[in-house]
C-alpha positions in Angstrom: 89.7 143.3 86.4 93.0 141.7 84.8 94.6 139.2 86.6 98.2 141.1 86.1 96.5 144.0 88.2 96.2 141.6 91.2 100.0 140.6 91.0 101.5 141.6 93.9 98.6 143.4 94.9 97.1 143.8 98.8 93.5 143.6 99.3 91.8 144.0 102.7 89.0 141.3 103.6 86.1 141.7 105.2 86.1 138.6 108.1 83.4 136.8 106.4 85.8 137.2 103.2 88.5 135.8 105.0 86.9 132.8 106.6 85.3 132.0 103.5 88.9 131.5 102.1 89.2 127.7 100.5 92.6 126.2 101.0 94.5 124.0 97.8 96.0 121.0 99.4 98.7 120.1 99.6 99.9 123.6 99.0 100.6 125.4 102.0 100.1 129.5 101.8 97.6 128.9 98.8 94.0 130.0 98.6 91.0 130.3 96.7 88.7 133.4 96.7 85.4 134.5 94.8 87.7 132.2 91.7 90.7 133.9 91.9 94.4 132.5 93.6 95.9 133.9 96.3 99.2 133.1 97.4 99.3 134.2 100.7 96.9 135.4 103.2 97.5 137.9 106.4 95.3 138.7 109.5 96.3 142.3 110.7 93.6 143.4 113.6 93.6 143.9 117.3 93.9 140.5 119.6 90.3 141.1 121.6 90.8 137.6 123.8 92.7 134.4 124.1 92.5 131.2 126.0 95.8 129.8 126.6 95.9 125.8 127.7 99.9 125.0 128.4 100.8 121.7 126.1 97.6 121.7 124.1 97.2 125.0 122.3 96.3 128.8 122.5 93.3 130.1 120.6 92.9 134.0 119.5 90.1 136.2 118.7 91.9 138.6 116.3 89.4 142.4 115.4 90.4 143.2 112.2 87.9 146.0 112.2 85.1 144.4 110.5 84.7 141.4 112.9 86.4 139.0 114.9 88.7 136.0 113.4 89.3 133.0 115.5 92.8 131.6 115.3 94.3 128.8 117.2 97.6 127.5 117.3 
């Protein structure tokens, strides 16, 4: 595939695809996946659970419908 058919394109991952995502410090928002740059990556899904700890953080378990992502913030 051409790498001008992927600009501005959106591609749905798979969870494994998405936590297999490699950051490129120090760029924020940039990724690498299966060799090719992405600019920005999105979790749409379902929040299934979340453990909330006031002052510390608040973790997520986001369905996406293929598996479960865990997010913490």
């Amino acid at each position: 595939m051409d790498v001008l058919q992927l600009v501005n394109a959106h591609i749905k991952f798979s969870a494994f695809d998405f936590l297999t995502l490699k950051p490129i410090p120090p760029r924020i928002h940039h990724f690498f996946s299966q060799g090719r740059h992405l600019l920005c990556a999105q979790i749409m899904g379902i929040v299934v659970s979340n453990n909330f700890k006031p002052n510390r953080f608040i973790k997520f378990d986001i369905d996406n419908g293929t598996d479960c992502i865990p997010y913490i913030l």
